[in-house]
N, C-alpha and C positions, 0 to 999 in steps of 0.2 A: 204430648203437646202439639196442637196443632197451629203452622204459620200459614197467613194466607198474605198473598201480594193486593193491594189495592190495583183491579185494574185499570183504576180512573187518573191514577197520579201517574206522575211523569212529565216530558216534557210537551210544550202546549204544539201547536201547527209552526208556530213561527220561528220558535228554539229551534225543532227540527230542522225546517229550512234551511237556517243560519249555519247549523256545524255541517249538516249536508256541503255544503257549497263549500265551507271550509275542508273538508276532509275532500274533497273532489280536486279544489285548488292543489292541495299538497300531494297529493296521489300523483298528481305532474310532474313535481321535485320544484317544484315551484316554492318561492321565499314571500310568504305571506303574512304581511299584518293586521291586526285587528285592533281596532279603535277602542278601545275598554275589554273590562272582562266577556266573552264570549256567554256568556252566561251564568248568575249567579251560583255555582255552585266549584267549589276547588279542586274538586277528585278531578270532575270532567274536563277544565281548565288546563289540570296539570297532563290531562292523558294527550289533548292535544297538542298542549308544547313538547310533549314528548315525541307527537310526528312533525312539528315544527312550527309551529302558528304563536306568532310575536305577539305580543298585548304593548301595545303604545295605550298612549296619552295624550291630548289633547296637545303640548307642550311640544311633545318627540313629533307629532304629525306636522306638525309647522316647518319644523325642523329635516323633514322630509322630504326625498326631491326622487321621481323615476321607480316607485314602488309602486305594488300592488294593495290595496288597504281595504280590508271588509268591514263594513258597517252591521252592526248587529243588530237583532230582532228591535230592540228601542226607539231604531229611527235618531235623527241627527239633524237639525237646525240647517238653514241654507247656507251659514257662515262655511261650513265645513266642505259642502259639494265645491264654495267658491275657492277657498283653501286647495283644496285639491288640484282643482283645475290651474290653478298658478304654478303650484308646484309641482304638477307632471304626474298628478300619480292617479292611479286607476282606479277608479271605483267598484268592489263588488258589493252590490247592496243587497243585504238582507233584511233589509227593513219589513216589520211581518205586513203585511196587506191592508191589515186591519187599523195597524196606526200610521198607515199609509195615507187611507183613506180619510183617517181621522185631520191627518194633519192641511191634507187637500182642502178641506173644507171648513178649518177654523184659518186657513189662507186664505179664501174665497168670502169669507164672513167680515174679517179684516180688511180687505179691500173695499167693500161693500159698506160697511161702516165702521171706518176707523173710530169716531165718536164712543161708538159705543164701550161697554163695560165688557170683554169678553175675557169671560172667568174658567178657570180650571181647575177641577176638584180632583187633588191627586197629591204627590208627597214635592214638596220642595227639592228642588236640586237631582230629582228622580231622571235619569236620562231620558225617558220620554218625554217626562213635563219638560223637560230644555230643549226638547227638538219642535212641541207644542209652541211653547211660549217664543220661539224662534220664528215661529209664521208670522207673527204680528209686531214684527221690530224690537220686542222682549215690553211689549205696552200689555199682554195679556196678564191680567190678576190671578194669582195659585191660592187656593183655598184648602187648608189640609184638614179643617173640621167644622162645627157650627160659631164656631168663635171667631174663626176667621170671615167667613159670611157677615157675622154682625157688621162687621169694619164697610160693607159694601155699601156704595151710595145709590140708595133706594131712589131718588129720584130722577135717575137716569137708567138708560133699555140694559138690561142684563141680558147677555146668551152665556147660559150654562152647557161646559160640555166636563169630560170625564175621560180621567187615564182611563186606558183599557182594560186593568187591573184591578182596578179599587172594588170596593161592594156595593151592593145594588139598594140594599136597604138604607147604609147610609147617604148616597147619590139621595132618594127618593126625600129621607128626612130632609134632607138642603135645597129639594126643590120645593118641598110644603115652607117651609121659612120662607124663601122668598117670595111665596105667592100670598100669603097671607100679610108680608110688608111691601111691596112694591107699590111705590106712588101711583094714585089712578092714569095720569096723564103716561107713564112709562112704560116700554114695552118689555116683557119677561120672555122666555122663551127657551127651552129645555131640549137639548139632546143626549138620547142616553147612547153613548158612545163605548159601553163597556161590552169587554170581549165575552159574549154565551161561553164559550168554552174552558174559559176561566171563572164566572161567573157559576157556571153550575157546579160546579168544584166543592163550594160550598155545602151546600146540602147533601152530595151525594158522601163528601169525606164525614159529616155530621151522624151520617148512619152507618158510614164503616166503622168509625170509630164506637159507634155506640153497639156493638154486637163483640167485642174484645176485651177479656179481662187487661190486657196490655198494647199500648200501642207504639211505636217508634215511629217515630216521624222524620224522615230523614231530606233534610234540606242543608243549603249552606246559608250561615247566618247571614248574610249579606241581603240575600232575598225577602223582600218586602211582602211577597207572595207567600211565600214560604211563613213569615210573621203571621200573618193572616189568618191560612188553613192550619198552623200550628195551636193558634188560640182558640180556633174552633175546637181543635180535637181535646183541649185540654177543658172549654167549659162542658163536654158532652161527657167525655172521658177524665178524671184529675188523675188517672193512671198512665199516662200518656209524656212520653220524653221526645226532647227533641236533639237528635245527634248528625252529624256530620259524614259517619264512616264506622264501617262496625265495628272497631277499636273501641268506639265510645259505648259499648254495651255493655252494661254493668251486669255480670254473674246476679247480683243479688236480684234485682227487677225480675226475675225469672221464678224465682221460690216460690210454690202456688200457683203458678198460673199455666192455664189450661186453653186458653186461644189468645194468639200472638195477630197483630192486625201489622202491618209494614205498608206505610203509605208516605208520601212527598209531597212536594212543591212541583210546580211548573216548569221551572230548572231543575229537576231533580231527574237525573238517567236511570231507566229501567235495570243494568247491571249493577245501580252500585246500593237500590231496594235487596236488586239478589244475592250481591255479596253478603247482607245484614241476616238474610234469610240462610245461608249459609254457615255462615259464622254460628248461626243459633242452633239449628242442627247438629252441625260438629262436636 
């Protein structure tokens, strides 16, 4: 039986970062919080509050005064930095570059034209789309599919942009809709603001998955990304399971099968792919 590691899963540039800076904070002895989950996935979550990295809340940060508080790859609304700054606490930002930039600039587009319609194709309540939708005084529109689009009022300017996660194909379908309804006198206008390196994820997990009589997909169900690349693997592959930790591998899924594919999510850590790989050997 042969297992191969996906060498394209794993975590993206920005995850990196983010527990980087965490695991460097704590390496200090330093008493470190972090504004939500550190990233979608449990194992790694738990290994780090195991060196000591708090997971607050939105609630508990309020309620905070004279800490340290990491912002994770997602990025965070201005409400939060102002938070902070009232209550004394220090900001380590991880916010990843890319929805750094994105947020700079549906902030600059906001300014420029509050009037307008500026829309977000991305998942509701998603913590990026909250720190999005925070540029624009929460006036920006979240669109989670072509149904939600309908609802939009075509006779005024649309600028479309795009979580840095979502797919590309679907972004594309939402911008032919609205070129093809947009009142003549209105201006339309398209930025594909999705991250390449999530982004290519897609096709290249499409062809691991397709050379595998079995595939394991190991994500934490939390992960949106994780949803994504997992129903890839499952229309390429319907031999194709999605688990959490190699606990969840079923002896049976093994019977007959002669190449083993192990691949993740964007929050998905390189050791806990190789515990799965391990596990199966054993």
């Amino acid at each position: 039986m042969k297992v191969e590691i996906d060498v394209g899963s794993g975590f993206c540039f920005g995850v990196t970062t983010a527990i980087k800076k965490a695991e460097e904070e704590l390496a200090k002895g330093n008493t470190l919080y972090c504004l939500g989950d550190i990233v979608h996935n449990g194992m790694e979550c738990e290994r780090l509050r195991d060196m000591g990295l708090i997971t607050i809340n939105h609630d508990d940060l309020s309620r905070l005064h004279d800490a340290k508080v990491l912002l994770r790859a997602h990025g965070e609304p201005p409400e939060t930095y102002q938070l902070a700054q009232r209550n004394n606490i220090e900001i380590i930002d991880a916010t990843c570059p890319v929805v750094l930039q994105l947020q700079r600039r549906i902030k600059q587009r906001y300014a420029d034209n509050p009037d307008a319609q500026i829309v977000i194709f991305g998942k509701n309540g998603h913590a990026e789309v909250l720190g999005l939708v925070g540029q624009t005084e929460s006036r920006a529109i979240v669109v989670e599919n072509l149904d939600d689009v309908k609802r939009l009022d075509f006779t005024r300017d649309i600028f479309l942009y795009s979580q840095t996660t979502k797919s590309l194909d679907e972004f594309r379908r939402i911008i032919t809709y609205i070129q093809e309804h947009i009142a003549p006198g209105a201006q339309f206008r398209s930025f594909d603001t999705i991250c390449r390196q999530v982004a290519n994820r897609m096709p290249n997990i499409s062809q691991f998955a397709a050379r595998h009589d079995l595939v394991l997909f190991v994500s934490g169900r939390k992960s949106s990304n994780g949803r994504v690349l997992f129903n890839e693997c499952l229309r390429v592959n319907p031999n194709s399971h999605q688990i959490e930790s190699a606990a969840e591998i079923s002896p049976a899924w093994l019977t007959g099968v002669a190449t083993i594919g192990i691949c993740g999510a964007t929050s998905t850590p390189k050791w806990l792919m190789e515990e799965c790989r391990d596990a199966i050997e054993r």
